[in-house]
Short mmCIF file of the C-alpha atoms (twelve columns), coordinates in Angstrom:
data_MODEL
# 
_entry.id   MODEL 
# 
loop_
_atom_site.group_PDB 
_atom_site.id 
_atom_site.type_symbol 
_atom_site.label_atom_id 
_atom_site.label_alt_id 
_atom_site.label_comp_id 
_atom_site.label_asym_id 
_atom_site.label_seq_id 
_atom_site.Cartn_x 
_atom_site.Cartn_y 
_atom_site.Cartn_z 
_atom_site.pdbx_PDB_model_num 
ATOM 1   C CA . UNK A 1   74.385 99.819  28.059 1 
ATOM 2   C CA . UNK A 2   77.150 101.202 30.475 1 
ATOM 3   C CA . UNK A 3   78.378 103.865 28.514 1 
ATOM 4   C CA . UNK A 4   74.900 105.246 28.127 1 
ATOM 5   C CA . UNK A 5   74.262 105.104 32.344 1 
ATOM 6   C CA . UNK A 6   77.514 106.792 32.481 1 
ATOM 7   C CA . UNK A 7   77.349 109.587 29.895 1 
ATOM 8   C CA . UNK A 8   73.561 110.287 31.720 1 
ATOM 9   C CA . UNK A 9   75.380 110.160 35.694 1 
ATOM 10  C CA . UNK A 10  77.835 113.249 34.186 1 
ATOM 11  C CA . UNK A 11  74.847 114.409 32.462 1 
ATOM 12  C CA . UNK A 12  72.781 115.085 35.352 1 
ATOM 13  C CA . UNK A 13  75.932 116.076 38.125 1 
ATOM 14  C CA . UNK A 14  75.856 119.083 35.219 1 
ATOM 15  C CA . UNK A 15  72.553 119.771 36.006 1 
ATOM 16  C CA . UNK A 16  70.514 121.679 38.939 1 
ATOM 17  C CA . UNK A 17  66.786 122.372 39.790 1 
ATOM 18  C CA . UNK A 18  66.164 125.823 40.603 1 
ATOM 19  C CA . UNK A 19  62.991 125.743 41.439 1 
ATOM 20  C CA . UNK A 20  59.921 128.118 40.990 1 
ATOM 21  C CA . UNK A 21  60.206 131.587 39.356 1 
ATOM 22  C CA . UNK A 22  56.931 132.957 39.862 1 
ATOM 23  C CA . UNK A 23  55.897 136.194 38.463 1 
ATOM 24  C CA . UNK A 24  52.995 138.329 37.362 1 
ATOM 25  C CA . UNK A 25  52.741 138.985 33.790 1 
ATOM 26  C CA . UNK A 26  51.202 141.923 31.721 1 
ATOM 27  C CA . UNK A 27  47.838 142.197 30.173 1 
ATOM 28  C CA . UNK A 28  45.832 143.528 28.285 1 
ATOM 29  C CA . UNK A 29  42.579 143.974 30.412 1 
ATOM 30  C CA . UNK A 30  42.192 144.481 34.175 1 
ATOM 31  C CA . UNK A 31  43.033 140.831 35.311 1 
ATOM 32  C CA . UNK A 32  45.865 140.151 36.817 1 
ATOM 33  C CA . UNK A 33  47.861 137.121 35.286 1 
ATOM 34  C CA . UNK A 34  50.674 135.228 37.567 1 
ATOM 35  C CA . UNK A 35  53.249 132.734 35.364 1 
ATOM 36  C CA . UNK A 36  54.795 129.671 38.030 1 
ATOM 37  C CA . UNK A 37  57.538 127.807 36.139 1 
ATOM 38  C CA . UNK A 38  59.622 125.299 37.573 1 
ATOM 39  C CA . UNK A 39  63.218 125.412 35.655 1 
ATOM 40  C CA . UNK A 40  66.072 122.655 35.406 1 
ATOM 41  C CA . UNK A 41  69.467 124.170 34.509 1 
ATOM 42  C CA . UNK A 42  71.914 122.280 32.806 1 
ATOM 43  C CA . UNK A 43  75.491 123.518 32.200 1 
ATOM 44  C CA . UNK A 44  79.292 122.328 30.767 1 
ATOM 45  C CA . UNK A 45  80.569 120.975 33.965 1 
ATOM 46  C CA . UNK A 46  79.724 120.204 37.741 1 
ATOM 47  C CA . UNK A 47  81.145 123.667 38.412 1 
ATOM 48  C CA . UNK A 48  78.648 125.576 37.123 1 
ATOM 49  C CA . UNK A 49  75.886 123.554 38.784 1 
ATOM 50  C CA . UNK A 50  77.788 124.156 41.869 1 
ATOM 51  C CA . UNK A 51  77.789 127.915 41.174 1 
ATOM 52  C CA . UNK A 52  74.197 128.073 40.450 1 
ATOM 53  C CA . UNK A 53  73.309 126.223 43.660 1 
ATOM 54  C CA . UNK A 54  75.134 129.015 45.486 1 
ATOM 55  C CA . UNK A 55  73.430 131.521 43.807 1 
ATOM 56  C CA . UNK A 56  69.836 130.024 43.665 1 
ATOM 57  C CA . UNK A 57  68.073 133.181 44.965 1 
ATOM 58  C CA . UNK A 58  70.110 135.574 42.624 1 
ATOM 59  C CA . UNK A 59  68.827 132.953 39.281 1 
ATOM 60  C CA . UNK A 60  65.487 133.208 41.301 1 
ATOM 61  C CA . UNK A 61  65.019 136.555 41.078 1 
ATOM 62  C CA . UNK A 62  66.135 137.464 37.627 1 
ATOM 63  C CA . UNK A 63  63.738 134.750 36.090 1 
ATOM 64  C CA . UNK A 64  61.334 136.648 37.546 1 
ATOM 65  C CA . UNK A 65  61.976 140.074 36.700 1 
ATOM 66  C CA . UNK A 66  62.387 138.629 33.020 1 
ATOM 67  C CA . UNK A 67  59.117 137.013 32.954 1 
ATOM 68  C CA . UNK A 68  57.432 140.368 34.104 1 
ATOM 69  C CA . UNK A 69  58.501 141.919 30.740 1 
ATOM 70  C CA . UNK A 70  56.114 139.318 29.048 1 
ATOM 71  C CA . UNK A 71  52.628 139.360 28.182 1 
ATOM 72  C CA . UNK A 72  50.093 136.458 29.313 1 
ATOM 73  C CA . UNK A 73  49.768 136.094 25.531 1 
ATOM 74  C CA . UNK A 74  53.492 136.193 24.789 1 
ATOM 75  C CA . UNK A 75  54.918 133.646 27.508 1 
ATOM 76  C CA . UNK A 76  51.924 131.095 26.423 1 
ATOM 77  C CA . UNK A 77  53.055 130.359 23.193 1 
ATOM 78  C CA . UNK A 78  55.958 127.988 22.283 1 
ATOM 79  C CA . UNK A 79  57.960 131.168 20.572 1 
ATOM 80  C CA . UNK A 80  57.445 133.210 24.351 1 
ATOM 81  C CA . UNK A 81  59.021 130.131 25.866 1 
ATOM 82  C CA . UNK A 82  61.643 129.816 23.834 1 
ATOM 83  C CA . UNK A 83  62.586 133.188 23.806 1 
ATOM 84  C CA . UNK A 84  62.413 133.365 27.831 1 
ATOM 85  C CA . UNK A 85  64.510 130.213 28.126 1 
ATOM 86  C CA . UNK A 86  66.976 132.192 25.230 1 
ATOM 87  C CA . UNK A 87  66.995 135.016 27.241 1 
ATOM 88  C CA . UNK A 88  67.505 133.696 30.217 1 
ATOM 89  C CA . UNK A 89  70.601 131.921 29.238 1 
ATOM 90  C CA . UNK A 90  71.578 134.870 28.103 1 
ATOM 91  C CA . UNK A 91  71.502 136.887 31.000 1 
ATOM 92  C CA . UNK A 92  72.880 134.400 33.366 1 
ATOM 93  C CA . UNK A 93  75.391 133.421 31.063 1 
ATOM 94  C CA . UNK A 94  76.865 136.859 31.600 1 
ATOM 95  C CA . UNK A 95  77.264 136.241 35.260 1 
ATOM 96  C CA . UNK A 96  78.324 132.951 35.576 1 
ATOM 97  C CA . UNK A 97  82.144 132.070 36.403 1 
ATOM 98  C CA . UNK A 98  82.495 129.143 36.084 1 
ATOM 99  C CA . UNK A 99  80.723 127.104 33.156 1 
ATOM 100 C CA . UNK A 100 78.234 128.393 30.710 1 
ATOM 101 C CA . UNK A 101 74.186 127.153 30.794 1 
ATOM 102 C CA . UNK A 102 73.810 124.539 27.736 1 
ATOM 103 C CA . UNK A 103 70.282 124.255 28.354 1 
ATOM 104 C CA . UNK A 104 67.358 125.409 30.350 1 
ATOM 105 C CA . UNK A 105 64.208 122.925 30.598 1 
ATOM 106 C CA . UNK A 106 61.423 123.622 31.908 1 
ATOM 107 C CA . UNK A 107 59.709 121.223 34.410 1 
ATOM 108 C CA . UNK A 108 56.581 122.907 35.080 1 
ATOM 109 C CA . UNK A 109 54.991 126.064 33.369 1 
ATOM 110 C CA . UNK A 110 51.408 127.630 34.605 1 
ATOM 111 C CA . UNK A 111 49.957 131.007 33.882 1 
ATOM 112 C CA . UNK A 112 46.878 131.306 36.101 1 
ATOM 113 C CA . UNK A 113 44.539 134.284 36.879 1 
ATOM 114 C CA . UNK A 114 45.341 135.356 40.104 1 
ATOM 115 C CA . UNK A 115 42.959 136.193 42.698 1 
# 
């Protein structure tokens, strides 16, 4: 129905993909452990999604220096995921002008051994 298209057009002018925060991750043993997430933002209005395209690298880097406080353990499970995307809201929230984050999704989400 038209109202449904519609609503979903504003929807997704409110929302902007950030790309990949990759990090490495602790652990317990010797072997390294890398996390590679791809994250959709979505926020209030079309300003914030204009604000977060300016400051892509910024959003970049602080996903990744939050995902280095997890473990390979932690950031597997659903309550690690949650908890980064909570967090993450969070901290951007903070720095953001213009419109608040309503949601984070993730697109993609690997933790890999790295070589």
């Amino acid at each position: 129905d038209l109202s449904t298209l519609r609503r979903r057009d504003r929807i997704l002018k409110n929302r902007i993909d950030i790309g990949v925060i990759a990090s490495s991750v602790k652990n317990a043993t010797k072997a390294q452990y890398r996390v590679e997430m791809r994250i959709v933002l979505e926020f209030g209005n079309e300003s914030g999604a204009a604000e977060a395209k300016i400051r892509r690298e910024e959003i970049l880097d602080i996903g990744r220096k939050l995902a280095m406080r997890y473990s390979r353990v932690e950031i597997n499970t659903v309550e690690g995921k949650l908890r980064f995307k909570e967090e993450l809201a969070a901290s951007l929230n903070r720095r953001f002008q213009t419109a608040q984050i309503r949601q984070v999704y993730f697109m993609t989400f690997h933790v890999m051994r790295s070589s």
